[in-house]
mmCIF file as gemmi writes it, N, C-alpha and C atoms, coordinates in Angstrom:
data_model
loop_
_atom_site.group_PDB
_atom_site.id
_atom_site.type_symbol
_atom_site.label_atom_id
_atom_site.label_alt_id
_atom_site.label_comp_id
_atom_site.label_asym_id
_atom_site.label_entity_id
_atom_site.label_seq_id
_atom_site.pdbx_PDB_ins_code
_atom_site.Cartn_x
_atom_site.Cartn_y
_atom_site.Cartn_z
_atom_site.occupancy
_atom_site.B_iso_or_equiv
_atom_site.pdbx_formal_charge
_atom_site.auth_seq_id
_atom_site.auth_asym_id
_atom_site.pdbx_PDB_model_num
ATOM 1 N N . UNK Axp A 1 ? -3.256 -55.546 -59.308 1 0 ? 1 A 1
ATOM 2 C CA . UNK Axp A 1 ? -4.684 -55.694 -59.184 1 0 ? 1 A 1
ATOM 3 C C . UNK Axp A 1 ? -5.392 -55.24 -60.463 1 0 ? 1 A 1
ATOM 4 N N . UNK Axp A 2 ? -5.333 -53.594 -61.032 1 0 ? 2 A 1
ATOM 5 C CA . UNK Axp A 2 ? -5.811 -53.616 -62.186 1 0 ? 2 A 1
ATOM 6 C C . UNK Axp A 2 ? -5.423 -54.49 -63.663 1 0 ? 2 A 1
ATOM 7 N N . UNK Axp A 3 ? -4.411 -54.831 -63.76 1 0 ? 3 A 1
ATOM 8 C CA . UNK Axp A 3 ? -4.007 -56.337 -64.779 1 0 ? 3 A 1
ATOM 9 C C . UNK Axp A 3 ? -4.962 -57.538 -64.106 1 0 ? 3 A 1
ATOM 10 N N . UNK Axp A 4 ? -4.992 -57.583 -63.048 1 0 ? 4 A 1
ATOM 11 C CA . UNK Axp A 4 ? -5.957 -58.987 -62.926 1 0 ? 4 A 1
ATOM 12 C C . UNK Axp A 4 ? -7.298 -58.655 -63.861 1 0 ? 4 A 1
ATOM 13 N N . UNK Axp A 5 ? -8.133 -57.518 -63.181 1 0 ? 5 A 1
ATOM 14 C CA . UNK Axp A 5 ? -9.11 -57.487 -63.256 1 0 ? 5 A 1
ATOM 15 C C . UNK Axp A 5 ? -9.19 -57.109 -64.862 1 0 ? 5 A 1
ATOM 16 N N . UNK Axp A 6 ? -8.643 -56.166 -65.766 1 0 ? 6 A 1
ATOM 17 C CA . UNK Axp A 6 ? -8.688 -56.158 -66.771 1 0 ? 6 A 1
ATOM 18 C C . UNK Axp A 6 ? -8.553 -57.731 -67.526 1 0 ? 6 A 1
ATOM 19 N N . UNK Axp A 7 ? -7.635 -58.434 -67.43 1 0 ? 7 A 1
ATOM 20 C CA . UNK Axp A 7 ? -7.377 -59.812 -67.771 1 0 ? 7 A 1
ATOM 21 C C . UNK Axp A 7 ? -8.869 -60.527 -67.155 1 0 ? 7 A 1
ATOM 22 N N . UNK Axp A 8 ? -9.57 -60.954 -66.523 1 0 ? 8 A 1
ATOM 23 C CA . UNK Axp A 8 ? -10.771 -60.977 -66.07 1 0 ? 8 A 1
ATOM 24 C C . UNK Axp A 8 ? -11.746 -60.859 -67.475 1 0 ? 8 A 1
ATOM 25 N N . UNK Axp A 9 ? -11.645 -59.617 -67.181 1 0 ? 9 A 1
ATOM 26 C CA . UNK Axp A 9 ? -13.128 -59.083 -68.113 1 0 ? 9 A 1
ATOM 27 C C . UNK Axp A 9 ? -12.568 -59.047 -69.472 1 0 ? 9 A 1
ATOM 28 N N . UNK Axp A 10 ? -11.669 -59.543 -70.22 1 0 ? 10 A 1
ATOM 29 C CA . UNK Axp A 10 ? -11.38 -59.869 -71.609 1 0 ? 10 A 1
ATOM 30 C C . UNK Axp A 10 ? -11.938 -61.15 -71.5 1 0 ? 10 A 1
ATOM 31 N N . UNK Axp A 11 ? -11.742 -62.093 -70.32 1 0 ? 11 A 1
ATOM 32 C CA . UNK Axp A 11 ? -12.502 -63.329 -70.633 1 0 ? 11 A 1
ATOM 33 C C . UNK Axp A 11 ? -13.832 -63.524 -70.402 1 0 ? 11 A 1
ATOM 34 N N . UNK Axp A 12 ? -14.376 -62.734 -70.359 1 0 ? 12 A 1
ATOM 35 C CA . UNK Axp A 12 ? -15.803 -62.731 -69.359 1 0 ? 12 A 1
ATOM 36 C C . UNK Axp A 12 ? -16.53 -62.475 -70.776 1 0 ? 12 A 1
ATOM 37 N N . UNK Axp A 13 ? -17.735 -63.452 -70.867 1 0 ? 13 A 1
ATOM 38 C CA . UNK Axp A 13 ? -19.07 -62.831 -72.09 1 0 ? 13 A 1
ATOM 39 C C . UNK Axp A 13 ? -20.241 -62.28 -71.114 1 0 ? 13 A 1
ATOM 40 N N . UNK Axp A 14 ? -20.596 -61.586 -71.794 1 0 ? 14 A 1
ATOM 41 C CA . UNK Axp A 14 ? -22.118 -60.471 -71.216 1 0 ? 14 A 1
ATOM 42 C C . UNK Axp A 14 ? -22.801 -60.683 -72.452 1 0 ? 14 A 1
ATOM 43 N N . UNK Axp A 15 ? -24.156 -60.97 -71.692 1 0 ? 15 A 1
ATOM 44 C CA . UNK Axp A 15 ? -25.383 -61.497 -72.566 1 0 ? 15 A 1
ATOM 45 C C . UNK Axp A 15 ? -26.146 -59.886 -72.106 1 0 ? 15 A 1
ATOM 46 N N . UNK Axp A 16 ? -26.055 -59.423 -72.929 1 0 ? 16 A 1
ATOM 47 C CA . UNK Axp A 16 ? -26.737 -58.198 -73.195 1 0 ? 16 A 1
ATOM 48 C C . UNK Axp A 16 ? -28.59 -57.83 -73.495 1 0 ? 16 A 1
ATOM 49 N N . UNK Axp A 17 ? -28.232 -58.531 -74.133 1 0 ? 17 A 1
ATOM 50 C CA . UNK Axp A 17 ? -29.656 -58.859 -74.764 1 0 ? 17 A 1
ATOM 51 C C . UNK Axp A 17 ? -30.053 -60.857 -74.752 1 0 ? 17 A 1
ATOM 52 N N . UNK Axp A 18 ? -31.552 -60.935 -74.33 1 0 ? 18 A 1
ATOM 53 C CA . UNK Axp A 18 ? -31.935 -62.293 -73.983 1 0 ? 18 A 1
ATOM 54 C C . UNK Axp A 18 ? -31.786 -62.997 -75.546 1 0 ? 18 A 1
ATOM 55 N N . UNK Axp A 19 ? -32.111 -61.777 -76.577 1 0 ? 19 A 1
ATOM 56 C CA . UNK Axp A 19 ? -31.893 -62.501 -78.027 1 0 ? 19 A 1
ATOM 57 C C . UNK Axp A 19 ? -30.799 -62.153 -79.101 1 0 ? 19 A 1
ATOM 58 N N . UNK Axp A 20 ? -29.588 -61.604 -78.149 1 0 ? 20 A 1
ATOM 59 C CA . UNK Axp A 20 ? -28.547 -61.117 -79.011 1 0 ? 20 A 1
ATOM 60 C C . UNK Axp A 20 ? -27.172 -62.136 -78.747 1 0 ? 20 A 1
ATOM 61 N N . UNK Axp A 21 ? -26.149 -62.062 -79.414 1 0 ? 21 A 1
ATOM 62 C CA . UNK Axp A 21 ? -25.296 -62.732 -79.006 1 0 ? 21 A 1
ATOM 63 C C . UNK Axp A 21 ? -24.505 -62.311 -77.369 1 0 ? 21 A 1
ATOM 64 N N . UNK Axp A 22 ? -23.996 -63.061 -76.947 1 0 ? 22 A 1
ATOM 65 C CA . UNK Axp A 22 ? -23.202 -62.836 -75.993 1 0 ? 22 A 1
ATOM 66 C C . UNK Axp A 22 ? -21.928 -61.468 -76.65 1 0 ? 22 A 1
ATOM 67 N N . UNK Axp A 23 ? -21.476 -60.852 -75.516 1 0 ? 23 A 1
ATOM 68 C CA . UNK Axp A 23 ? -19.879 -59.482 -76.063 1 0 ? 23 A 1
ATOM 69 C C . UNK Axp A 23 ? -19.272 -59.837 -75.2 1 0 ? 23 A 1
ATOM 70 N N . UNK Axp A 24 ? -18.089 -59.267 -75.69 1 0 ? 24 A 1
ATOM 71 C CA . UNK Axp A 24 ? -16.903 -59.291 -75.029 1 0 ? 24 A 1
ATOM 72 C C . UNK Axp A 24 ? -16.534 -57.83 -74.428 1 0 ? 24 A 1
ATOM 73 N N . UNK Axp A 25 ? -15.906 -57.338 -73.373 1 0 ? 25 A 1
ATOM 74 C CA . UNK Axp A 25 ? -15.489 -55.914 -73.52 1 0 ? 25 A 1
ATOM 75 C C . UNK Axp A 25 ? -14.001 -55.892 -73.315 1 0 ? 25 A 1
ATOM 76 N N . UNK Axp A 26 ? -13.689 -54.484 -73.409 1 0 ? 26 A 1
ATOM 77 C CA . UNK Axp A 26 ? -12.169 -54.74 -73.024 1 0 ? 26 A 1
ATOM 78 C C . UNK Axp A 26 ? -12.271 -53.189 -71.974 1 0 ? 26 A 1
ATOM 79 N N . UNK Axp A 27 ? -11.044 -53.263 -71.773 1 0 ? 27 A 1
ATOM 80 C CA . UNK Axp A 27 ? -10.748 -51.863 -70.751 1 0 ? 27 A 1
ATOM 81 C C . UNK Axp A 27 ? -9.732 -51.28 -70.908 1 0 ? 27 A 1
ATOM 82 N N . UNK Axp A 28 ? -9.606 -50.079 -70.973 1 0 ? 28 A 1
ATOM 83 C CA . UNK Axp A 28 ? -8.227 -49.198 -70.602 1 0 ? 28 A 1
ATOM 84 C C . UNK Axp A 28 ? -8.441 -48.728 -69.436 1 0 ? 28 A 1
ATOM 85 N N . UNK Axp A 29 ? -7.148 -48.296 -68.547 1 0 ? 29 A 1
ATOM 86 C CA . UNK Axp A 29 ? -7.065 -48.206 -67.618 1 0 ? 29 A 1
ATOM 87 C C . UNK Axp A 29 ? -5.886 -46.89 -67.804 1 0 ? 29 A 1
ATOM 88 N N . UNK Axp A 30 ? -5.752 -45.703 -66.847 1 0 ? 30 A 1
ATOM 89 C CA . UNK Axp A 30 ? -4.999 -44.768 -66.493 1 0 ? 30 A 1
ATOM 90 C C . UNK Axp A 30 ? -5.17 -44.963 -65.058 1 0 ? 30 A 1
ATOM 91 N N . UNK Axp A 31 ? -3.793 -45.022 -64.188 1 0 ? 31 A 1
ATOM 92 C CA . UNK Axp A 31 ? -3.339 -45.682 -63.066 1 0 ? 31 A 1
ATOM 93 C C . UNK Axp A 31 ? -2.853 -44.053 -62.362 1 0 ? 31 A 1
ATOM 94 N N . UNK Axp A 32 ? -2.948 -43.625 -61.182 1 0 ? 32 A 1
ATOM 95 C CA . UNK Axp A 32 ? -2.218 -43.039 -60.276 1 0 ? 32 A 1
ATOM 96 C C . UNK Axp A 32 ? -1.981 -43.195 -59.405 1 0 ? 32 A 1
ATOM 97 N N . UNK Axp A 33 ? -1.046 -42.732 -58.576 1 0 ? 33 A 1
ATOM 98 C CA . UNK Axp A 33 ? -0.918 -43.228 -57.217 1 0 ? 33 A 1
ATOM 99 C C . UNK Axp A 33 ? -0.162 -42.062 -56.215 1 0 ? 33 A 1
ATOM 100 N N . UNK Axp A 34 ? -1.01 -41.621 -55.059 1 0 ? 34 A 1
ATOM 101 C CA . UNK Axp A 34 ? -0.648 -40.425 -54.443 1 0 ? 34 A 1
ATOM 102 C C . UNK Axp A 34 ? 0.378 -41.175 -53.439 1 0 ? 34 A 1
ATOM 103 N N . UNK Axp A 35 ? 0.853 -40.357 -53.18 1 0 ? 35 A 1
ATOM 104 C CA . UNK Axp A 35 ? 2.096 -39.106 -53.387 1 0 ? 35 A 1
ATOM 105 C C . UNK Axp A 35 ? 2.515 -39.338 -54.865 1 0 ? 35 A 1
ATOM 106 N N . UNK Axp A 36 ? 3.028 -40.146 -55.238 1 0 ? 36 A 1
ATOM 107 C CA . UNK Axp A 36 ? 4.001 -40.228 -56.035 1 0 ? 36 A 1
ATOM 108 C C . UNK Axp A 36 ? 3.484 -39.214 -57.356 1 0 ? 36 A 1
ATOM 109 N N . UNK Axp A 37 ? 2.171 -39.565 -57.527 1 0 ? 37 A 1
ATOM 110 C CA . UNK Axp A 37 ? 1.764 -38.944 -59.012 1 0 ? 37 A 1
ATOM 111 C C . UNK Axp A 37 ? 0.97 -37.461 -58.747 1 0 ? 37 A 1
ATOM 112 N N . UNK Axp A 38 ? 1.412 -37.567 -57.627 1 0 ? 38 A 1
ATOM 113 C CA . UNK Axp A 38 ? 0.21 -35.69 -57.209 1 0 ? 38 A 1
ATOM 114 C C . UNK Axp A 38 ? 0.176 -35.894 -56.159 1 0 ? 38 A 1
ATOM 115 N N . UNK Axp A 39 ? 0.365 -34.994 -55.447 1 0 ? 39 A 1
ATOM 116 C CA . UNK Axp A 39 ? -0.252 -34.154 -53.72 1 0 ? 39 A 1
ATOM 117 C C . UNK Axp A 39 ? -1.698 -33.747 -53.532 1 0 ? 39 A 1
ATOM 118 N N . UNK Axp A 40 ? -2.126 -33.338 -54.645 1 0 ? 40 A 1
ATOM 119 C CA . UNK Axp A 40 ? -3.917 -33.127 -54.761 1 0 ? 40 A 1
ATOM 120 C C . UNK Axp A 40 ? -4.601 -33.791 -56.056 1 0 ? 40 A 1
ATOM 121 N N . UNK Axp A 41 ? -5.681 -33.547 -55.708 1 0 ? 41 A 1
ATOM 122 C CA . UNK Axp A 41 ? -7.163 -33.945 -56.384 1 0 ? 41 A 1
ATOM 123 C C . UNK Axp A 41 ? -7.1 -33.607 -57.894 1 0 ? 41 A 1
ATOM 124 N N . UNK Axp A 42 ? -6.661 -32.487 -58.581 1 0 ? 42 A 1
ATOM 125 C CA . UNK Axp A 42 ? -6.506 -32.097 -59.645 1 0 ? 42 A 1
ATOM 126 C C . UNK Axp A 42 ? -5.418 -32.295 -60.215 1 0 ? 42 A 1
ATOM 127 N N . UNK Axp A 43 ? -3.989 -32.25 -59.214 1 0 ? 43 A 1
ATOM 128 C CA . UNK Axp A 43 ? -2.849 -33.501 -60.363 1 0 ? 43 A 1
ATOM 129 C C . UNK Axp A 43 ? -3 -34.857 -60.568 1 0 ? 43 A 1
ATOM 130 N N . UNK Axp A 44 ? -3.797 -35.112 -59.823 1 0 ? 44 A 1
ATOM 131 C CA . UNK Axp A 44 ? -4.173 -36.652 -60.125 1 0 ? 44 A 1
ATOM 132 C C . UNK Axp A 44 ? -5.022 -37.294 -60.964 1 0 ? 44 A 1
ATOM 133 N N . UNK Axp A 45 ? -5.877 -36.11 -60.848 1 0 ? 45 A 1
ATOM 134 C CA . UNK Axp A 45 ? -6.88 -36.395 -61.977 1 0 ? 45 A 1
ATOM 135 C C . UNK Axp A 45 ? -6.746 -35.894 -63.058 1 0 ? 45 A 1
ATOM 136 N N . UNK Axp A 46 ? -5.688 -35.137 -63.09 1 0 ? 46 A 1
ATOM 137 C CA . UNK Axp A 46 ? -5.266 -34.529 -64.651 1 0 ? 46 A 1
ATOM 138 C C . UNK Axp A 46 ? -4.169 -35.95 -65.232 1 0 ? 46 A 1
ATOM 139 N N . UNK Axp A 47 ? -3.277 -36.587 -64.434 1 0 ? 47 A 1
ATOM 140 C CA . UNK Axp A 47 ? -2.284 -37.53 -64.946 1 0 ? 47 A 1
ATOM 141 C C . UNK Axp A 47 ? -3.375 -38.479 -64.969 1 0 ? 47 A 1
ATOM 142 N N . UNK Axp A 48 ? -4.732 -39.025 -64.068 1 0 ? 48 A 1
ATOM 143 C CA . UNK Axp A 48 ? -5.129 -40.28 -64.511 1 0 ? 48 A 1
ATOM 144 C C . UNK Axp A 48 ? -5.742 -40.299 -65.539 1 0 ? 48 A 1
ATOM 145 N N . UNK Axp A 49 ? -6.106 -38.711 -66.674 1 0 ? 49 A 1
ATOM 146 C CA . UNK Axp A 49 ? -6.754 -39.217 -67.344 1 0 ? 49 A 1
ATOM 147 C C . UNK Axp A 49 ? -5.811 -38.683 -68.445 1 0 ? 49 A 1
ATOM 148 N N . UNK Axp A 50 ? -4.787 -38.079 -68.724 1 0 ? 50 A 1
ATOM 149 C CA . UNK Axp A 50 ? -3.895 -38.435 -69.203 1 0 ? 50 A 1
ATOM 150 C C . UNK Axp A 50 ? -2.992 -39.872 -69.742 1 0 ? 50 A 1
ATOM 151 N N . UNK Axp A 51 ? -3.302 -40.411 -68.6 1 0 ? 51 A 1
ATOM 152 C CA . UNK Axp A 51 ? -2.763 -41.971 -69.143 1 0 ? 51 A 1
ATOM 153 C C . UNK Axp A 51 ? -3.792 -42.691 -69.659 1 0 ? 51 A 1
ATOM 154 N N . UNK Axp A 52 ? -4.999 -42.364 -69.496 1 0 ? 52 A 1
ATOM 155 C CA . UNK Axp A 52 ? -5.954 -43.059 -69.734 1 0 ? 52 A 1
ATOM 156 C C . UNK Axp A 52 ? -6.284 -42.854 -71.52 1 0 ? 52 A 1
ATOM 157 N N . UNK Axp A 53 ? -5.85 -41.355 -72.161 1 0 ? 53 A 1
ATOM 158 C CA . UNK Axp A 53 ? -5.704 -41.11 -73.07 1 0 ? 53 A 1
ATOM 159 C C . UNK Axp A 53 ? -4.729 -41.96 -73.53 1 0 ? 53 A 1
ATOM 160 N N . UNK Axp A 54 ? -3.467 -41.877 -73.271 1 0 ? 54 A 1
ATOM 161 C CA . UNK Axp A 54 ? -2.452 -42.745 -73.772 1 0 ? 54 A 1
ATOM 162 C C . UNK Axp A 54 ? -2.991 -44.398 -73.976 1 0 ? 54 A 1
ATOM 163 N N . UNK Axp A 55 ? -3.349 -44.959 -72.733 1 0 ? 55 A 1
ATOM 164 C CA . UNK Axp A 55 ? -4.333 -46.278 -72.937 1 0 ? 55 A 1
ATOM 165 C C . UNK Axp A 55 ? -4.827 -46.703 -74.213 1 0 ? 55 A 1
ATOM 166 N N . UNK Axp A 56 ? -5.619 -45.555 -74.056 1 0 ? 56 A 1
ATOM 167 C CA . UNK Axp A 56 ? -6.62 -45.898 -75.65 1 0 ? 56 A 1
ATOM 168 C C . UNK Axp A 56 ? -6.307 -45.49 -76.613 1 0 ? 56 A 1
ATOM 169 N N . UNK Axp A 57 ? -4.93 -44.743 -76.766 1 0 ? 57 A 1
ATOM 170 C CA . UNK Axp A 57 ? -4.525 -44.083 -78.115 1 0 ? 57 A 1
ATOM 171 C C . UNK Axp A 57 ? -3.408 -45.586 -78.689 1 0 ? 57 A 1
ATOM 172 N N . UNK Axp A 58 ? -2.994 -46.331 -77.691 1 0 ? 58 A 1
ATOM 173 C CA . UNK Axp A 58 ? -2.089 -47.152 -78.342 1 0 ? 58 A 1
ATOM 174 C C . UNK Axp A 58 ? -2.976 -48.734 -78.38 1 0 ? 58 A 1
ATOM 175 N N . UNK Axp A 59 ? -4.134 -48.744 -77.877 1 0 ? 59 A 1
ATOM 176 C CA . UNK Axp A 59 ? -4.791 -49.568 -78.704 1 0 ? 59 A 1
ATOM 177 C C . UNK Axp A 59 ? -6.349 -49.98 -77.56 1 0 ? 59 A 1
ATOM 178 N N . UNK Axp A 60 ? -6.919 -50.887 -77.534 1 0 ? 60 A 1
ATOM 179 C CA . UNK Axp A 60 ? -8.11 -51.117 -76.512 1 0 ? 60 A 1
ATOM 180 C C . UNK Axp A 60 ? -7.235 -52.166 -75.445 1 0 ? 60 A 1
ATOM 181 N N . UNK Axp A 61 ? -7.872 -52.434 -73.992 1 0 ? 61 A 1
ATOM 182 C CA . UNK Axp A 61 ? -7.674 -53.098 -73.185 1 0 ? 61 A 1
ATOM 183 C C . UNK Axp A 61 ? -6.087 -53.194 -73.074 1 0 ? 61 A 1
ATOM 184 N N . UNK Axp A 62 ? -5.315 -51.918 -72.264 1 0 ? 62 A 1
ATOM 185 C CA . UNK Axp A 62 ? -4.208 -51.536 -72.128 1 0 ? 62 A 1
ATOM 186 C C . UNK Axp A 62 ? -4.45 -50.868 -70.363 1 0 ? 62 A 1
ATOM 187 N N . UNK Axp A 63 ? -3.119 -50.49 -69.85 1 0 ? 63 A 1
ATOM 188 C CA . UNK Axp A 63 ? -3.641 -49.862 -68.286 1 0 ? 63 A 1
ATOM 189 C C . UNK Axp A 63 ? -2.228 -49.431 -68.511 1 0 ? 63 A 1
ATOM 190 N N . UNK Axp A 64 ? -2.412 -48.081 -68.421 1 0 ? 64 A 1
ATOM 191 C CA . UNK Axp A 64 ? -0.636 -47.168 -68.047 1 0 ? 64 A 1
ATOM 192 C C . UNK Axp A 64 ? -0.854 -46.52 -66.813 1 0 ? 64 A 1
ATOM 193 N N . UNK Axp A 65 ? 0.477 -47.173 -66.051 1 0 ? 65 A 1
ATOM 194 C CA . UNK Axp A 65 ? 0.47 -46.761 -64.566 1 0 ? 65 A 1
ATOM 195 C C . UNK Axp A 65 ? 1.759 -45.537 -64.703 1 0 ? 65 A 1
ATOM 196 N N . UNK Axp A 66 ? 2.599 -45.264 -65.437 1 0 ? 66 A 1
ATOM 197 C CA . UNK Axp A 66 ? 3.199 -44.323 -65.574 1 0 ? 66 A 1
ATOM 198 C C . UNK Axp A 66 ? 3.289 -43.911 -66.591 1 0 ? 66 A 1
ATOM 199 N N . UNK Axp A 67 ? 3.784 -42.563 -67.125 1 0 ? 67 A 1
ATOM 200 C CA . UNK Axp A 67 ? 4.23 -41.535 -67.815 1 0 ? 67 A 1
ATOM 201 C C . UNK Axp A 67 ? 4.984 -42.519 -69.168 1 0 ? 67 A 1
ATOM 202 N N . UNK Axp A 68 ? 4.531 -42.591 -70.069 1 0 ? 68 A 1
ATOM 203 C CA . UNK Axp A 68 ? 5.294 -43.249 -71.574 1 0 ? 68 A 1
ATOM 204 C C . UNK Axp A 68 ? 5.535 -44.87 -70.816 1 0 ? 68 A 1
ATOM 205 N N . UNK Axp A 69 ? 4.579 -45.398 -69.902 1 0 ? 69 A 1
ATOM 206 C CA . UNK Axp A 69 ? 5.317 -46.981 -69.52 1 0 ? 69 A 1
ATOM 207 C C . UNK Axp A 69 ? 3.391 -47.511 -69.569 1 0 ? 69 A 1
């Protein structure tokens, strides 16, 4: 689901402004998923934004659902 929707909005233009050009955006994405990635609120949100770092450190419009993957 998040690959769809990222793939989505790389194709999508937003008219921002009535007299500017149309943009493009992109997205990174950091993925978790309970149980597997945390039992609570704060391991989860420490690994989702952990990957989310990783996301954007290896380039724009990326989504890491695990650890170095």
């Amino acid at each position: 689901m998040a690959e769809r929707i990222r793939a989505h909005l790389e194709n999508v233009s937003f008219q921002c402004d009535p007299a500017g050009a149309a943009r493009r955006v992109t997205v990174s994405m950091g993925l978790v998923s309970f149980p597997r990635d945390g039992h609570n609120e704060t391991m989860l949100l420490s690994r989702a934004r952990n990957r989310l770092k990783e996301a954007a450190e290896r380039s724009s419009n990326q989504i890491v659902s695990r650890d170095g993957t």
